[in-house]
Biopython code that builds the backbone (N, CA, C, O; Angstrom):
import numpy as np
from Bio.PDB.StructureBuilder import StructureBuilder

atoms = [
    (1, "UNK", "N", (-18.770, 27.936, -13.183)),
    (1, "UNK", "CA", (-17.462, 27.567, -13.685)),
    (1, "UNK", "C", (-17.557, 27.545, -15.213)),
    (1, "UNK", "O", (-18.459, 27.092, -15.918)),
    (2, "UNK", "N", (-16.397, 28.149, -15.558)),
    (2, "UNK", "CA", (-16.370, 28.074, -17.208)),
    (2, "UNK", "C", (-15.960, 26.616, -17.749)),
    (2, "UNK", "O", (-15.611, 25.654, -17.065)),
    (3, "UNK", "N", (-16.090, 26.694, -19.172)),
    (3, "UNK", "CA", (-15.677, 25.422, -19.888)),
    (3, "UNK", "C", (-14.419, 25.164, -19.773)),
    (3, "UNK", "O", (-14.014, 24.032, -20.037)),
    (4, "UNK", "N", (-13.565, 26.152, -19.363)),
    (4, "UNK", "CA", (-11.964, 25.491, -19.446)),
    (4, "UNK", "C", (-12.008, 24.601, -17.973)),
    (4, "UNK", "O", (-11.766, 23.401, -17.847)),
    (5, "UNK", "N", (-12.395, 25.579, -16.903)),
    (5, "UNK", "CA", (-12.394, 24.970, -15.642)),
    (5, "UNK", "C", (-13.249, 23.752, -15.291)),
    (5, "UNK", "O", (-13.137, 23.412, -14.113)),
    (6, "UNK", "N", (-14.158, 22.945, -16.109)),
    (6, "UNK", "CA", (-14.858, 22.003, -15.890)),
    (6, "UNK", "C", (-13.776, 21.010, -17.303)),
    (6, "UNK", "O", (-14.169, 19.949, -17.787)),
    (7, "UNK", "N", (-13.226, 21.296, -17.468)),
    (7, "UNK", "CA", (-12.111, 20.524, -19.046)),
    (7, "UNK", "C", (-11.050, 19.995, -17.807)),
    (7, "UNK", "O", (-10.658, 18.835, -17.674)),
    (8, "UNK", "N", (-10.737, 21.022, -17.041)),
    (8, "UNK", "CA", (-9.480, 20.314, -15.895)),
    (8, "UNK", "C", (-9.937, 20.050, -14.944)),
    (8, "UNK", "O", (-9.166, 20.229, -14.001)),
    (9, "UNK", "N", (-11.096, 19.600, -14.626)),
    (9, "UNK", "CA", (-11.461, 19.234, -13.556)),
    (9, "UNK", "C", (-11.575, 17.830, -14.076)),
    (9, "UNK", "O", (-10.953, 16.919, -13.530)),
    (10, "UNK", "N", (-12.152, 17.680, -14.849)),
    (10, "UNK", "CA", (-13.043, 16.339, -15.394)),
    (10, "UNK", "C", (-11.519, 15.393, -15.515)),
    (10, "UNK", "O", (-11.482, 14.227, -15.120)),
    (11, "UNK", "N", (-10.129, 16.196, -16.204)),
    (11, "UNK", "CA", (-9.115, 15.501, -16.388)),
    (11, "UNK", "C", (-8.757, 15.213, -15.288)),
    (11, "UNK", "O", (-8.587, 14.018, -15.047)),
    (12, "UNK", "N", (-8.539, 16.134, -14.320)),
    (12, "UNK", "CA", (-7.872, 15.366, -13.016)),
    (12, "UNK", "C", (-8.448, 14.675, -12.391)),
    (12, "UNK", "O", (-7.781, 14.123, -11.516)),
    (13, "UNK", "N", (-9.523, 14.413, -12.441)),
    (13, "UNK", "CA", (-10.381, 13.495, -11.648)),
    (13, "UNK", "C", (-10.266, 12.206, -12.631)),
    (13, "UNK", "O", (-9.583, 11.257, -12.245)),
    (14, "UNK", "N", (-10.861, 12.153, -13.785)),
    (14, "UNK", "CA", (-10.074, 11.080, -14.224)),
    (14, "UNK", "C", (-8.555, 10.307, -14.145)),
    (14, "UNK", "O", (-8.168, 9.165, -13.897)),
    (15, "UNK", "N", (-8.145, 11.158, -14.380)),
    (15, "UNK", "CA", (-6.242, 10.909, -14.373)),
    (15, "UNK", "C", (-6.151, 9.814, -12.369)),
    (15, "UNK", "O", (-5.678, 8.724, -12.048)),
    (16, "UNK", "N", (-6.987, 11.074, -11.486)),
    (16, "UNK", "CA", (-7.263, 9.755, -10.107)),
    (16, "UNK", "C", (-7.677, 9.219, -10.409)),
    (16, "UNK", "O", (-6.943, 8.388, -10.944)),
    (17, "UNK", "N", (-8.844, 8.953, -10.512)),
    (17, "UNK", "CA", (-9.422, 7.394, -10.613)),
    (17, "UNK", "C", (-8.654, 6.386, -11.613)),
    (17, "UNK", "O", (-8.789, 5.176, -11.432)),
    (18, "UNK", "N", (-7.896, 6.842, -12.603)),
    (18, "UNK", "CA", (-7.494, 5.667, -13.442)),
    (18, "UNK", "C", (-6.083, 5.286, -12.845)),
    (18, "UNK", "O", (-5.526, 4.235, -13.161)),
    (19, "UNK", "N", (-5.583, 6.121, -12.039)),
    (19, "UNK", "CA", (-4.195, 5.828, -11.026)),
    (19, "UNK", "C", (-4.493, 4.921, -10.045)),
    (19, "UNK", "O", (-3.698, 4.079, -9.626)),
    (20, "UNK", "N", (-6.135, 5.140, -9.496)),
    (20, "UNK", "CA", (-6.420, 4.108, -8.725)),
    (20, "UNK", "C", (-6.611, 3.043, -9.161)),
    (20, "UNK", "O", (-6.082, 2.003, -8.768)),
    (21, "UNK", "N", (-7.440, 3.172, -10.085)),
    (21, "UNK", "CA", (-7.583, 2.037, -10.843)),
    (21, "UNK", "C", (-6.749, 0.996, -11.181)),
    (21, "UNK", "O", (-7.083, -0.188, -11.144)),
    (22, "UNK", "N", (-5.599, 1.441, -11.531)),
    (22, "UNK", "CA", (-4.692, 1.130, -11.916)),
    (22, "UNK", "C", (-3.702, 0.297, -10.961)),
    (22, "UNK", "O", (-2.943, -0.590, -11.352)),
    (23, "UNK", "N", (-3.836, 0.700, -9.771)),
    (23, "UNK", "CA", (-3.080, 0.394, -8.729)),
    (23, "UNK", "C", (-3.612, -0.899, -8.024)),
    (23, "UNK", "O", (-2.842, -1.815, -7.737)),
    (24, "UNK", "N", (-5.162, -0.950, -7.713)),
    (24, "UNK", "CA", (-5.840, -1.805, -7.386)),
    (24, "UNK", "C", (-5.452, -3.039, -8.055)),
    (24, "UNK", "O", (-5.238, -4.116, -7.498)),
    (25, "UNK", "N", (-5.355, -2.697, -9.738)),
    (25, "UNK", "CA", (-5.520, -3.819, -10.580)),
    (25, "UNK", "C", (-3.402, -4.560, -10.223)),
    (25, "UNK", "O", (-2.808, -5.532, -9.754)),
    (26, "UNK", "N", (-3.195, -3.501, -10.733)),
    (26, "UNK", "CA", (-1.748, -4.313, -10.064)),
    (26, "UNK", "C", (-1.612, -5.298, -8.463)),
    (26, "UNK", "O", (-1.204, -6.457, -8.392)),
    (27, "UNK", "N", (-1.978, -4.623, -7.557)),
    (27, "UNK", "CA", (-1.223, -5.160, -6.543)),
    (27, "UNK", "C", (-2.922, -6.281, -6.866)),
    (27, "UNK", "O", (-2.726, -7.380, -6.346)),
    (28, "UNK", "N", (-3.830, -6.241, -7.290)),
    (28, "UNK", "CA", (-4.510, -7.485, -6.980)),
    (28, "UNK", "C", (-4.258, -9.026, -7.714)),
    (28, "UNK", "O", (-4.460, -10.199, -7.401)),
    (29, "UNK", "N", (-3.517, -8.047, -9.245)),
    (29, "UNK", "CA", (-2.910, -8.949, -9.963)),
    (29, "UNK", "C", (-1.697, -9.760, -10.148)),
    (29, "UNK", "O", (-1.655, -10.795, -10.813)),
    (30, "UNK", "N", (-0.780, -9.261, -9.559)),
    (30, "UNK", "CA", (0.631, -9.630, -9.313)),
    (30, "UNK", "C", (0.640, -10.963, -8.911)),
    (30, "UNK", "O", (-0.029, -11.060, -7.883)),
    (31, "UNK", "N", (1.119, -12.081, -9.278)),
    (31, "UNK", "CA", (1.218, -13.399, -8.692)),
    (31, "UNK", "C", (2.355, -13.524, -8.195)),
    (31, "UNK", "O", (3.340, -13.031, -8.744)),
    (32, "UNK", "N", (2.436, -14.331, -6.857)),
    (32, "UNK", "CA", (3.392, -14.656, -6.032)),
    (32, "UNK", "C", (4.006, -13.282, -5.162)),
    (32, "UNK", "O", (5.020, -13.538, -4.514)),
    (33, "UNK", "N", (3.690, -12.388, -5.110)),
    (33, "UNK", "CA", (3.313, -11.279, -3.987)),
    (33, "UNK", "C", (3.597, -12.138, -2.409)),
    (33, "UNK", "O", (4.443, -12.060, -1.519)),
    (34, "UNK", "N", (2.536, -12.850, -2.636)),
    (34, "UNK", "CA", (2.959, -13.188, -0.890)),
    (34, "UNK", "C", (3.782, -13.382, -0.486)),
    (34, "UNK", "O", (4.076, -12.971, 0.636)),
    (35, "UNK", "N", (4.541, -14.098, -1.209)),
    (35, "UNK", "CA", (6.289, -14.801, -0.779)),
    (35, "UNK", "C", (7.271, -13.892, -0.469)),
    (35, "UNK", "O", (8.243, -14.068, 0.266)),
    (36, "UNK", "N", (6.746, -12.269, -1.475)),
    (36, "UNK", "CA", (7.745, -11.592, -1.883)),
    (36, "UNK", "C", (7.359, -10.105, -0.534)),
    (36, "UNK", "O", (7.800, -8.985, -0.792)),
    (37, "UNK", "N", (6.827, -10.255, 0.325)),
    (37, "UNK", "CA", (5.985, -9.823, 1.541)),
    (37, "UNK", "C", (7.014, -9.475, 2.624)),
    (37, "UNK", "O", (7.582, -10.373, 3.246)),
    (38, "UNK", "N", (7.333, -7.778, 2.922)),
    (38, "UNK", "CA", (8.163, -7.887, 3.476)),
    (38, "UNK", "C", (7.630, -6.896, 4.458)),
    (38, "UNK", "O", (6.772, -6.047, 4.215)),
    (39, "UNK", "N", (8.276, -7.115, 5.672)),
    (39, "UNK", "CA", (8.110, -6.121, 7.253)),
    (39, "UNK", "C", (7.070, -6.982, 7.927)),
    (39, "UNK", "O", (6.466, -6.599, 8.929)),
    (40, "UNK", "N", (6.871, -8.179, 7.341)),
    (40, "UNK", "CA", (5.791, -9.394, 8.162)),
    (40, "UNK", "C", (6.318, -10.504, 8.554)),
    (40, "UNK", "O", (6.095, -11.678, 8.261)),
    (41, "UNK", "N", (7.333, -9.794, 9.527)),
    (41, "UNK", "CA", (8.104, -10.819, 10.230)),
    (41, "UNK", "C", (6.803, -11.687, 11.213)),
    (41, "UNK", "O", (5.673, -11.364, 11.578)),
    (42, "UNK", "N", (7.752, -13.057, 11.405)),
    (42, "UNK", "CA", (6.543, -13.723, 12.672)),
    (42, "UNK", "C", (6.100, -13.281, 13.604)),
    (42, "UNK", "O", (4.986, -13.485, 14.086)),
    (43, "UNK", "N", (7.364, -12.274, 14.154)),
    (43, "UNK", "CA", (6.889, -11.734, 15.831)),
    (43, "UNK", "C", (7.698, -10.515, 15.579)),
    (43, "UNK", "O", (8.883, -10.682, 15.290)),
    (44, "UNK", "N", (7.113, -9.051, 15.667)),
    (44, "UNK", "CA", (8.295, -8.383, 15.715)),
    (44, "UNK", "C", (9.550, -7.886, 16.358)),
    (44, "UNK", "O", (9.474, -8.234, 17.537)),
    (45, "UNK", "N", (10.845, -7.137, 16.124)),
    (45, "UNK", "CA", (11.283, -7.428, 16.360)),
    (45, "UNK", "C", (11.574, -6.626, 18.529)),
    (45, "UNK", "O", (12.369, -7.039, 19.374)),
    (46, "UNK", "N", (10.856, -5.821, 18.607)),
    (46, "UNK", "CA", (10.610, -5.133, 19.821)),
    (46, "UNK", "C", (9.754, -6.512, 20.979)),
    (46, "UNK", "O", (9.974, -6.687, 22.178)),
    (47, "UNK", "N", (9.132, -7.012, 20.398)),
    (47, "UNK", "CA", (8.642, -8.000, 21.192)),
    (47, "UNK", "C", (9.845, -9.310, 20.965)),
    (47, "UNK", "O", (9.937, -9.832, 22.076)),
    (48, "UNK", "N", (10.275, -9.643, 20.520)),
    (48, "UNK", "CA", (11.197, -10.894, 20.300)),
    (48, "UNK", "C", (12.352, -10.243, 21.464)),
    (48, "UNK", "O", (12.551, -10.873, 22.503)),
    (49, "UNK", "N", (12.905, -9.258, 21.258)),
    (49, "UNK", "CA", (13.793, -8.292, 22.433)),
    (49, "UNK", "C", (13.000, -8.202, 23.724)),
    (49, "UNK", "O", (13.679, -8.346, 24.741)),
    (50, "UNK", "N", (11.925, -8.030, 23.862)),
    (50, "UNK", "CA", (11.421, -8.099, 25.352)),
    (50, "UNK", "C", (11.074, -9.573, 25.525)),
    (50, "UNK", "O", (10.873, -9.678, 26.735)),
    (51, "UNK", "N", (10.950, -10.406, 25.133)),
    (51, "UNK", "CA", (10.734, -12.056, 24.991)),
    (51, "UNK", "C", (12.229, -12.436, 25.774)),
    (51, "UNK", "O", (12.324, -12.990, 26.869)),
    (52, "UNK", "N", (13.197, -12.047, 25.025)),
    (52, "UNK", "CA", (14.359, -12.149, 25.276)),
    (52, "UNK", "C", (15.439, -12.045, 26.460)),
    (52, "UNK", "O", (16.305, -12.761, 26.963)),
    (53, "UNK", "N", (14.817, -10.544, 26.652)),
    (53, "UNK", "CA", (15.182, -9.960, 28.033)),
    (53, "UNK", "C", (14.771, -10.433, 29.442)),
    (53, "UNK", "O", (15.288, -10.426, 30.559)),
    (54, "UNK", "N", (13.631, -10.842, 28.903)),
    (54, "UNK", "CA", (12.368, -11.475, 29.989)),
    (54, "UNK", "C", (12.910, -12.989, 30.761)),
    (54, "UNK", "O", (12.814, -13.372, 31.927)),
    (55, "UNK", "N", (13.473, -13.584, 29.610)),
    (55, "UNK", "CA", (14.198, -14.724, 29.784)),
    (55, "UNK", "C", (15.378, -15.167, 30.261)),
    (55, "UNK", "O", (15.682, -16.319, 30.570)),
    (56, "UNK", "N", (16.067, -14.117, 30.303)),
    (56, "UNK", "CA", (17.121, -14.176, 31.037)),
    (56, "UNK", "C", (17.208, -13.155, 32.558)),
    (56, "UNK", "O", (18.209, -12.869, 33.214)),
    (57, "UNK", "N", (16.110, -12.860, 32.734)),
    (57, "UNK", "CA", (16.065, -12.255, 34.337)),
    (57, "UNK", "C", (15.557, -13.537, 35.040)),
    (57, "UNK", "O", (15.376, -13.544, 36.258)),
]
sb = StructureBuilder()
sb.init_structure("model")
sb.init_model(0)
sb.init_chain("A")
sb.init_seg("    ")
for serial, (resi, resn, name, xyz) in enumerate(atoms, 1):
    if name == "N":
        sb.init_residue(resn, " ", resi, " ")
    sb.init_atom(name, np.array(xyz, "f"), 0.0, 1.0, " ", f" {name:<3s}", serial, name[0])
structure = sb.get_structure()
């Protein structure tokens, strides 16, 4: 591989890792996240409907 092709390699591989990087550091850093936590209902909602159904046969 020539020097240009090891110049864009080295960038895109950096450019990932610092996106990851980057991402990790956010969602690990964010305070109060948990509260703000969504599709983590208690029970979902396909089982709460067969819970339901169940109960009235």
């Amino acid at each position: 591989m020539d020097t240009g092709g090891w110049i864009i390699m080295i960038c895109s591989v950096s450019a990932v890792v610092l996106l990851f990087i980057w991402c990790l550091v956010k969602v690990l850093t964010t305070p109060g996240e948990s509260e703000h936590m969504h599709g983590f209902e208690q029970e979902p909602p396909d089982v709460a409907a067969q819970r339901s159904r169940d109960a009235h046969q």
